[in-house]
Every structure is written in C-alpha cells, then in structure tokens.
N, C-alpha and C positions, 0 to 999 in steps of 0.2 A: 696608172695611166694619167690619172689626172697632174700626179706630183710632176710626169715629165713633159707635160702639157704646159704646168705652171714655169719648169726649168727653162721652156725654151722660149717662151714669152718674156720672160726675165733676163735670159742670154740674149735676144734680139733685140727687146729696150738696152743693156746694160752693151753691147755691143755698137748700138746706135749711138751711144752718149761716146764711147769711145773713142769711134768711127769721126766726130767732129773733133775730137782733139787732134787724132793722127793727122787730117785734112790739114790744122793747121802746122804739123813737122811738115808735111810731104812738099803742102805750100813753098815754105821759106827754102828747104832742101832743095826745089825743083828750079828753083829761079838761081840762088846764092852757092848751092850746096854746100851749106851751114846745115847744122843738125842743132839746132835753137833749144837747148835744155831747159833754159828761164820757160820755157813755153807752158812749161807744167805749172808754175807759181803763178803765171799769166790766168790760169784755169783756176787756180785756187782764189787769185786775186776779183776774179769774172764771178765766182760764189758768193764772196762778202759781199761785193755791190749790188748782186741779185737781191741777196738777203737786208740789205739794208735800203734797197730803193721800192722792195714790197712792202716792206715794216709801214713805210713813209708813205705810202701810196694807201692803205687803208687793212692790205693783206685778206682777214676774212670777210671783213665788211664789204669790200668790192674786188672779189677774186679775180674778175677777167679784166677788169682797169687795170687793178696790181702786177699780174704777170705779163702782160702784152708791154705795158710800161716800162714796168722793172728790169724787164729780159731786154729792151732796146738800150733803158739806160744802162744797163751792165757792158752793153758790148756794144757801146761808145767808148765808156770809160774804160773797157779793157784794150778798145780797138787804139784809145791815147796813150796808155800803158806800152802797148805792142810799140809803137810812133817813137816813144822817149825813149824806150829798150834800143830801139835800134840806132837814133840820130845821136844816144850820149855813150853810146857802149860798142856797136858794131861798125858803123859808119867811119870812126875816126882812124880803126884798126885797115877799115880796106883802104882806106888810102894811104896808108904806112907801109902795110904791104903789100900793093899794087905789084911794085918792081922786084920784089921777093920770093925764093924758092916756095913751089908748088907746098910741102911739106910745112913751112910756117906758116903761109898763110891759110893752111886749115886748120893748124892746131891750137893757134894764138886764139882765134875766135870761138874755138869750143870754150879752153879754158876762161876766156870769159865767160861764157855762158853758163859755166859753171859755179862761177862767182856771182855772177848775177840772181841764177837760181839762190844762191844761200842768203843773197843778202834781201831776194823778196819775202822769203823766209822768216828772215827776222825781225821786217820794217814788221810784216802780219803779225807779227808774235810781239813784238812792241805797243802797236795799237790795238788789237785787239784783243790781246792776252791768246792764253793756251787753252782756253774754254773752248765747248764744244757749242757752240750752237745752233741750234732745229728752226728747218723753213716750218712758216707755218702750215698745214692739212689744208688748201684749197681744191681740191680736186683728188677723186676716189680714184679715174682711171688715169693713169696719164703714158701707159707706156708706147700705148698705139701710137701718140703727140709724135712721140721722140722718134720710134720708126719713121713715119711719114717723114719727117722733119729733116731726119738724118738724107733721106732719098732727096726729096728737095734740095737741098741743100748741097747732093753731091751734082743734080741735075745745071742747077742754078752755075756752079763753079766750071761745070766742061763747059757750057756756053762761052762763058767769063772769056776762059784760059783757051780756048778755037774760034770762037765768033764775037771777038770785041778787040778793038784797038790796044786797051790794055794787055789783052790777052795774048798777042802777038807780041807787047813790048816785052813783055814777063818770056816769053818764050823763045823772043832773040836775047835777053841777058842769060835765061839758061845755056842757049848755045856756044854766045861768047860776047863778055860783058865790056871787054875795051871796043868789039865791032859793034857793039849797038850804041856805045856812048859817042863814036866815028858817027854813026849815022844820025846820030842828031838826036836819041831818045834822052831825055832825064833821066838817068838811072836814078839819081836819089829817089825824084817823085817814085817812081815803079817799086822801088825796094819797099819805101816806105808803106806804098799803098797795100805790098803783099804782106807785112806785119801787120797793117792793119784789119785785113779780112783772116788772116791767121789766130790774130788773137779775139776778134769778135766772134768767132766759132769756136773757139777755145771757151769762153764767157757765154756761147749759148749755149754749150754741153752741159756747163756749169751748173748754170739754170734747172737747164730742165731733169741733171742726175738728183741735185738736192732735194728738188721737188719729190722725187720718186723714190729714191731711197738712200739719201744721206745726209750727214749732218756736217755741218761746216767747221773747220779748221785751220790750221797755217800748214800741217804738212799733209794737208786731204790729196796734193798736187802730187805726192812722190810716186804713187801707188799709181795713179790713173795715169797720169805721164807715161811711167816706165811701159806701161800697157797699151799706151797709146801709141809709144815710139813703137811698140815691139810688133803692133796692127800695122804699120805705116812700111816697115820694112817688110815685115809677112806678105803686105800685097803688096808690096815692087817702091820703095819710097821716091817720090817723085809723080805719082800714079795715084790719080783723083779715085779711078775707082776701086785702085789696088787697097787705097786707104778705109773706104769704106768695106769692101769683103774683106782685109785684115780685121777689122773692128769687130763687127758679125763673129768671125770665127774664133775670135778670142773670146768675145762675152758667149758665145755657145759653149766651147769648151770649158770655161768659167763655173757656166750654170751645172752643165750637166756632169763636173765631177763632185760635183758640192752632192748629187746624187747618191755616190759612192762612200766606201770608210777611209777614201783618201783625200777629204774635203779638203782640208787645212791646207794641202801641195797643190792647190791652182795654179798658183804661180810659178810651181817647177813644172808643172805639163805644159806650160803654155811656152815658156822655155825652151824644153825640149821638142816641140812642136817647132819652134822657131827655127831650132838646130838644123833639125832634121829635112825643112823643107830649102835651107839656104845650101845646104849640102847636096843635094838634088838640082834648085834651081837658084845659084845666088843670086840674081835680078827680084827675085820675089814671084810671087806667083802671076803678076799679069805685069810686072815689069819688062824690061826690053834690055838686052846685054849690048852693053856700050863697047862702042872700039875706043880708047884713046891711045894714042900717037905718043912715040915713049923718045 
C-alpha cells in the first residue's frame, strides 16, 4: 500500500511538471496551430539556467533566495529564448507563407521546428558538454510545490486566455489570423507574447522537475517533450485544461506501471493509451471537434 501510495504522489508530481510543458504546445498550437517541437529544448534550455542561476545565487546557503530567484531568472531567459525562436525562425516563414496552400504553410514550420529543436540540442552540447549535471538537495519535500504550482498555473492561464485583453487577441488570431490583423490587433506583439508565456512554463517545469528528481542534460528535452506533446493531445490540444489532465494521466500511468514487471514499456503504454483514446475521441478528451470549411 505504501509503494502505491508512493507511485501515485510521484505520477501526480511527475504529471504536474509535465502538465506545464504541454500548456506550453497547447499555447502556441491554440493561437498558430503550430505544434512548436524546439519547445522541448526550450525545457531543457529553462534547466541549465535554473541550474546555473541557483549555483550563482548561493544554492545551499540560501535555499529559498536561490530558487524563488533562479526559477524567475530561468523563465525570463527562457521566456527570451521562446521571443528569438520565434522573431528569427517562425515569424519570417508566416509571412512567406501567408498567400500559400493550407498544406505548406504547416508543414514548412514544423520542419523547422524541427531543426530548431536539433540545433538547440547542439549549441547545449557545445557549451555545456554531454555531462550530467545534479541541482543541488535544497528541499526534502518538493512534490506537493509542483502540484499546487501546476493548478495555479493552469488557473492563472484560463483567466489569461477569457478575461484579459490579451486573452481575446490570442483567441481571435486562433479564429482567424488575417481578421484579427483587419481589425487592428498586433499579431507579432500577441504571437510573440504567447512564446513567451510558453516557454517560461516550459523553464518553470524545468525547475522544479530537476529539483525533484532529475538531472540536467542537453537531450533531458526529448523524453519530456515527447510526453508532454503526447498529455497536450490526450487532453484536447489547444485545451488549458485538456493539458493539464493529459499531464496527470500520463505521469500516473508512468508511475504506476513502473509498479508492474513491465517497467521499462512506460512509454509504449502511454502510447497506446494515446491511440486508443484518439480512436474513441480524436479532439482529445475535453477538446471540442472542429468543423472546417473544405
């Protein structure tokens, strides 16, 4: 009883950390309908600066300076990361393909983003080499954090995205991006603004998975990514809260096969879990089934 006591505490922290990365696919998705792959290296990249702005900050010496600090300055500097991703890599691709079949202009931008992803990859693995390196042990409990955090956080973002001016802009370029640029919004400013809350929750999952239970890498990003895209479609992508019950249900299934003698296949159950529910419901499970006009 205890060990699935322990599993599901584990799946609900490890679920929460998740739950803020897919927030930020679902983000960029829900506005662009881009599926932002670098998003994962954006996470990875949100870890080193954690880990590097605690070191600098004092770490054991002054634990709660350190992390309140560290964790802001991470998800600036990943929120400028998300800012440059998008003004030197996506930005230049929509206005090229503005006037271009529906079919290019989505596929041209994945594949970048797929280049983007490798090449984040290799600056990490350039500067920082292939070494693993460990946040320092500031705190014994931390998984309740990441719960709360995660809720917060999805709290915080429906506000955002229904009762805020932004939140309206973001929600007529989802609609339809040449009528809201007609009506007079920014769409740069707006795009921009949602890579930047994309990737400073990308940078705060960061934070507080390391803290808990990982150790920092250049390809830490592939594995949480893929799990984080795979929560983000599970709950409906597009879908704040789809994102966070995707996340949950992933690190619960996660934890509680690790139970089992099929440990090592998490990631084909969770897979298959995926399959199985887009086969039933392809909007996701609290997504909404779109008409478009053919």
């Amino acid at each position: 009883m205890d060990g699935l006591l322990n599993a599901i505490l584990t799946g609900l922290a490890q679920g929460a950390m998740i739950a803020l990365v897919a927030l930020g696919y679902t983000m960029v998705y829900g506005v662009l309908k881009l599926i932002n792959f670098a998003h994962s290296e954006v996470f990875m990249m949100g870890a080193y600066a954690g880990l590097f702005a605690i070191l600098a900050l004092g770490g054991v010496d002054q634990p709660i300076l350190a992390v309140v600090a560290g964790t802001l300055l991470a998800i600036v500097g990943s929120a400028f990361l998300g800012i440059t991703v998008e003004r030197f890599a996506y930005r230049p691709l929509r206005q090229r393909l503005r006037n271009q079949s529906s079919a290019n202009s989505r596929i041209t931008p994945l594949v970048t983003a797929l280049g983007v992803s490798v090449l984040l990859q290799n600056v990490a693995q350039l500067f920082f080499t292939a070494r693993y390196r460990s946040y320092p042990q500031l705190f014994s409990h931390t998984r309740i954090a990441i719960f709360v955090v995660a809720i917060a956080v999805m709290v915080l973002l429906q506000f955002l995205v229904h009762r805020t001016w932004m939140g309206k802009a973001m929600r007529a370029l989802s609609a339809n991006l040449e009528a809201a640029r007609l009506m007079g919004i920014r769409v740069g400013s707006v795009v921009a603004s949602t890579f930047a809350i994309g990737s400073g929750l990308a940078a705060l999952g960061a934070v507080l998975y390391c803290l808990d239970q990982s150790q920092v890498y250049p390809t830490m990003g592939v594995v949480i990514g893929t799990r984080a895209f795979v929560a983000a479609v599970l709950g409906g992508i597009g879908n704040i809260p789809g994102a966070v019950l995707g996340g949950m249900l992933i690190g619960l299934v996660g934890e509680l096969v690790k139970l089992t003698d099929y440990s090592g296949g998490q990631d084909v159950l969770v897979f298959l879990v995926l399959i199985a529910v887009l086969l039933v419901r392809p909007a996701g499970l609290l997504g909404k089934p779109a008409i478009e006009k053919v």
